[in-house]
N, C-alpha and C positions, 0 to 999 in steps of 0.2 A: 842703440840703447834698448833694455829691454827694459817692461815692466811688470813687474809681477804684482797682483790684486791678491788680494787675502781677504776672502769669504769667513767671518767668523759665525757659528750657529752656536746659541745657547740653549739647549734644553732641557726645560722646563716636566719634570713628572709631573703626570694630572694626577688629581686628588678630589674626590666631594667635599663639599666643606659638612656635609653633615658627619663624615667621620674623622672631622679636624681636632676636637679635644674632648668631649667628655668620653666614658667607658663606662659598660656596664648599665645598660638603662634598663631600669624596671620599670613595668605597669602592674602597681599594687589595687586589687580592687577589695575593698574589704569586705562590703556590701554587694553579695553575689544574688542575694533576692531581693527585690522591689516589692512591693503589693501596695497595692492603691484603698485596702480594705478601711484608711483611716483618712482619709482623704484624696481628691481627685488631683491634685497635683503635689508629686515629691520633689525634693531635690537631694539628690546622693552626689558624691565625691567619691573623687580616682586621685590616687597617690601616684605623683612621678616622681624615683627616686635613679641618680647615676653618682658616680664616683666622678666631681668634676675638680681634682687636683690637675691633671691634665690642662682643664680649661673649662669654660661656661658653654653650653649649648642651649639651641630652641628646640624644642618638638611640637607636634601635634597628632592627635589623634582622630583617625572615622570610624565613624558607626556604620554598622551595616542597617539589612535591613529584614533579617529574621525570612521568614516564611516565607515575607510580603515582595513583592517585584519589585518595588518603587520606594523612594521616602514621601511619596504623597498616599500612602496607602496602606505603611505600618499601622500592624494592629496586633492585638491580641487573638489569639485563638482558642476555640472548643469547638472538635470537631470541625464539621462544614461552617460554623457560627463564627462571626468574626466581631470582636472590638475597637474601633480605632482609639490609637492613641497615638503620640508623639514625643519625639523627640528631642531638646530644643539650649542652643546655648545660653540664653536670656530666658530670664523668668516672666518676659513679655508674651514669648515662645513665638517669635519673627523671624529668628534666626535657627532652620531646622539644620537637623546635624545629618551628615551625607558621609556616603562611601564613593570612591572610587569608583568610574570613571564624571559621577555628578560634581563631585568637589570641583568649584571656581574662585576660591578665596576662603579667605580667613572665616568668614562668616559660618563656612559649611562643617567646618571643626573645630575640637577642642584645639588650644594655641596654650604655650608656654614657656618658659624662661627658667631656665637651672644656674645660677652665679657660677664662681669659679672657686677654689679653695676649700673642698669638704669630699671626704672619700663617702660620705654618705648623706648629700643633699638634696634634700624632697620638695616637692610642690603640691598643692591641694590643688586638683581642679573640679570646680562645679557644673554639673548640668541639671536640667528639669528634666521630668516628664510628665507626662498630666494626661489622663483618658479622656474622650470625648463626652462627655454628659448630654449632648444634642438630645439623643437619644434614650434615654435612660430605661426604654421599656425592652430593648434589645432582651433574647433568651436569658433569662439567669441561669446561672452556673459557674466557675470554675475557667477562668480564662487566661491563657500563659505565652506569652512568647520569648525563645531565645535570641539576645539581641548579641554579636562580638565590635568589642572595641578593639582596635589598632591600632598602636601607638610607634610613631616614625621617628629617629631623629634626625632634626634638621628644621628645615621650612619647606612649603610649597614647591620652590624652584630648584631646592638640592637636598635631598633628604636619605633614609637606607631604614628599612623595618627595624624594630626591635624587639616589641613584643604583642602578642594580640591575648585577650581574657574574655570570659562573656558571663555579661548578665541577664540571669532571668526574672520576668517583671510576670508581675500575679492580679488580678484583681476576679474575688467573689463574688460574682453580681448577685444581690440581692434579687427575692419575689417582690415585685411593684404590680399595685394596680390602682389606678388613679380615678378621680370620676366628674365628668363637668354638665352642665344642666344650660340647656340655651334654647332661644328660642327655634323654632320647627327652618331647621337650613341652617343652622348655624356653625360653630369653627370651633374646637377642641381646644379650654381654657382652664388651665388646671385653680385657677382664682376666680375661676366663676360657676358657681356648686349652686345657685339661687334660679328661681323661675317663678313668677307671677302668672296664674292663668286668672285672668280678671273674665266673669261673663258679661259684668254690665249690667242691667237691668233682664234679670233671670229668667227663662220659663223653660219648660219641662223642653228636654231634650237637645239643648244647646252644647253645645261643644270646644271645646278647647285643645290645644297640645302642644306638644314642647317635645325637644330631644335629651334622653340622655346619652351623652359621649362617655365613652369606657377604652384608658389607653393599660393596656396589659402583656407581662409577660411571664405568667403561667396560669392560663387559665384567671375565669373570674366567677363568684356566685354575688349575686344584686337579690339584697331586700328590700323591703318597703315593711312602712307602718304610716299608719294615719292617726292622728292625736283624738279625733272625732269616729273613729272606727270607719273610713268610707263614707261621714254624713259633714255636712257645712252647717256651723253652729255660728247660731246669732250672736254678735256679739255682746250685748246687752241682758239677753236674756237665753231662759235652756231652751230654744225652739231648734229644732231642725231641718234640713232641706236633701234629700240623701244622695247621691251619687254614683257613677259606676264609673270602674278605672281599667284603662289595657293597657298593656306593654305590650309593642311587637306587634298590634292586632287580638292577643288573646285575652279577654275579660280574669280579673284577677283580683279573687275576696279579700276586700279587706276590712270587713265587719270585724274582727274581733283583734285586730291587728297591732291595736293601742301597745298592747302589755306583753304580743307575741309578733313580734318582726315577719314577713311573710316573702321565703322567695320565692321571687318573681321571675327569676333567668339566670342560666348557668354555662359555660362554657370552657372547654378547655384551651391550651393552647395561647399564642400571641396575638393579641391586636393586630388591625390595620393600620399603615403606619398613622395614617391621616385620625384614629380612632373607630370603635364599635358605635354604630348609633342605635340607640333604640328609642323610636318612639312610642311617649307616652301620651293617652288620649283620657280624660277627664269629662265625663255626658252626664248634664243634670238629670234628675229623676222626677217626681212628681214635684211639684209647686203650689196644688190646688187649695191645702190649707194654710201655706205660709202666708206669716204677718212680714209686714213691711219693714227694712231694715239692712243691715250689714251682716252676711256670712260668708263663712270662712273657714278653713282646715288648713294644715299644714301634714306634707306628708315629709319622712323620713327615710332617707336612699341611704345604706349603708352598702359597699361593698368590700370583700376580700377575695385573695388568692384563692384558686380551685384543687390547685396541685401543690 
């Protein structure tokens, strides 16, 4: 007797599931320019639009990362000058958005969902960006980068391109120059503009000083005015006690200063990151005929942009 075995094979054609039902998928970006000229964080939207009569599909989309090597290191550009800014799916901006080969989940791109039944069914999807402000004294100027978006269909684990767009993001940077006043060693605090130089019980030639910090990016010119013209006035009565004042080490008039501002230091160019210091030294003058009492001056530090 014999017997015959019957081997049956069913095969099965392979297929992606990302090109199982919808057709037709666009990446509509309507908003092709960014600028940050009106605030430090945007949020624009991408239009996902496919023909899903066929069926309903996911997608997702990466971001590159322009110029920059990395998505820890997008930025904006002018010239050799660079702006950080970012990325980010959440308006927390925790969740930075990534290109291929960085992408490891959901986290690193946009994600979405097209129903099924509409030859022409769209999705909104939102992201942030937002420039770095850390720094705000960075070159002003004129700063851009091109960023492209690519949008897949499918998910993560089975997907096929469809279409990639780019946006370019803009921000102005404005001329800043800031100015903080602290005592002699102290730390660049842009809410702290005041300085006491107290002598105490007064006599001819005593001394005092203090720092001012200047954080700048174009250049700066620093004045001074003295309310008492250079002299410490009683406060009770018009006696006077007179003064002499340096910036930097160099003695600088300001007898007549009250009603004409008088600069003191000029400088082109950007800050240190840490700030400019310049110290200021404040020596009393003669004492011999002052009466007994309280004096006092107040000086006034104004600065601006040099460029």
């Amino acid at each position: 007797m014999k017997y015959i075995s019957l081997f049956l094979f069913i095969l099965f054609p392979q297929f992606s599931l990302a090109d199982a039902f919808c057709t037709n998928m666009q990446l509509q970006i309507a908003q092709t320019n960014v600028n940050f000229n009106s605030g430090a964080t945007v949020n624009p939207t991408i239009t996902v639009k496919a023909n899903t009569n066929p069926g309903p599909c996911d997608f997702f989309i990466t971001v590159n990362y322009g110029s920059s090597t990395t998505f820890t290191n997008r930025s904006l550009k002018m010239g050799s000058n660079s702006w950080p800014f970012q990325l980010t799916k959440n308006p927390s901006a925790t969740q930075i958005l990534k290109n291929f080969p960085d992408v490891s989940g959901n986290n690193d791109v946009l994600t979405g969902y097209l129903v099924g039944g509409s030859s022409d069914q769209q999705v909104v999807v939102n992201y942030w960006a937002a420039i770095n402000q850390t720094n705000p004294w960075l070159m002003y100027g004129n700063y851009t980068e091109s960023i492209t978006f690519t949008l897949y269909k499918g998910t993560l684990s089975s997907y096929s391109l469809a279409q990639s767009g780019t946006v370019t993001f803009n921000y102005n940077a404005p001329k800043r120059v800031d100015i903080s006043v602290a005592a002699t060693g102290g730390n660049f605090n842009i809410n702290d503009t005041t300085e006491t130089l107290n002598f105490g019980s007064m006599s001819s030639g005593i001394s005092r000083s203090a720092d001012i910090i200047l954080k700048y990016n174009a250049g700066y010119i620093l004045f001074a005015s003295s309310l008492n013209n250079s002299r410490l006035k009683h406060t009770a009565q018009n006696l006077y006690i007179p003064y002499t004042i340096s910036f930097r080490g160099t003695p600088v008039n300001l007898g007549s200063s009250s009603t004409n501002a008088v600069q003191v230091a000029r400088e082109l160019g950007r800050s240190p990151a840490s700030g400019l210091v310049i110290p200021v030294t404040a020596t009393i003058g003669s004492t011999a005929s002052a009466q007994g009492g309280t004096y006092q001056d107040t000086i006034v530090l104004t600065v601006q942009s040099a460029e």
